[in-house]
N, C-alpha and C positions, 0 to 999 in steps of 0.2 A: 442527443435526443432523437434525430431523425430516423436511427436504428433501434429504439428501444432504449439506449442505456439510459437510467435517469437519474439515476445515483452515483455521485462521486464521492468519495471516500478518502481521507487521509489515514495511514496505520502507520502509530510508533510499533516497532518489532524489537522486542530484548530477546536474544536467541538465549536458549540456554548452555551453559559453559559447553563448549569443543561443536555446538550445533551453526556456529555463524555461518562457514562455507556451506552445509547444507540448503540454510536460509536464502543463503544466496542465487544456489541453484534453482530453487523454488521458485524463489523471485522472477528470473528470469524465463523459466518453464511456466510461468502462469498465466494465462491470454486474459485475465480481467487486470493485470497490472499494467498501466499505461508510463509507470515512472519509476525509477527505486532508486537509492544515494542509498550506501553507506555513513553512517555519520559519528559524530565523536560525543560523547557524554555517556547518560545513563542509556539511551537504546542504540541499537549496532544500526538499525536500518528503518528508512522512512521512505513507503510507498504510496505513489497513488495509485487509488481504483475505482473502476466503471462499474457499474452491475445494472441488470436489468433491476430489480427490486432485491428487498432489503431479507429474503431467502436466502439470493444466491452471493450476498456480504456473508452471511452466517456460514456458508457452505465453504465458500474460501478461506473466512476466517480458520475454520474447525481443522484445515487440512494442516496451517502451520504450528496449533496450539499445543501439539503431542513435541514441541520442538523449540516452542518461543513462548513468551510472552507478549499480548498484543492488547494496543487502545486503539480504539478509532475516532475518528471526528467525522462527521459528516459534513459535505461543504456545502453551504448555501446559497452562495452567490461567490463569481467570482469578479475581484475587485479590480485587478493588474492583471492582465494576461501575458502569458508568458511575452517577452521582449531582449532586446540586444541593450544591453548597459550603455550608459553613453561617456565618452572616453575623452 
């Protein structure tokens, strides 16, 4: 929040067939993605993201859509921050 961003974002990403390693490129070349896992079910990959306002979601979003299938959540509040498991 102190720089602007004030939107965080969850996106399921379903790449389209032979598009994953692209996705993933992407993923990692995109400066509003703070997080990205690989994961197993129906979508290949789950990102988090920052953005000033809810333009420059649509603007990102638009870049992966010619490539993937995407939902997003917008997050509200968060409840657990991230932490070390206890063993």
């Amino acid at each position: 929040h102190a720089v602007g961003m004030t939107i965080t974002a969850l996106i399921r990403i379903r790449p389209m067939p032979g598009e994953a390693k692209r996705i993933g490129v992407m993923l990692s070349e995109t400066p509003e993605v703070i997080e990205a896992d690989r994961v197993t079910g129906d979508d290949g990959f789950i990102a988090k993201v920052i953005v000033a306002k809810m333009g420059d979601l649509e603007a990102m979003l638009d870049r992966f859509l010619p490539f993937a299938a995407a939902s997003t959540a917008i997050i509200q509040s968060s409840l657990v921050k991230r932490r070390i498991p206890k063993i």
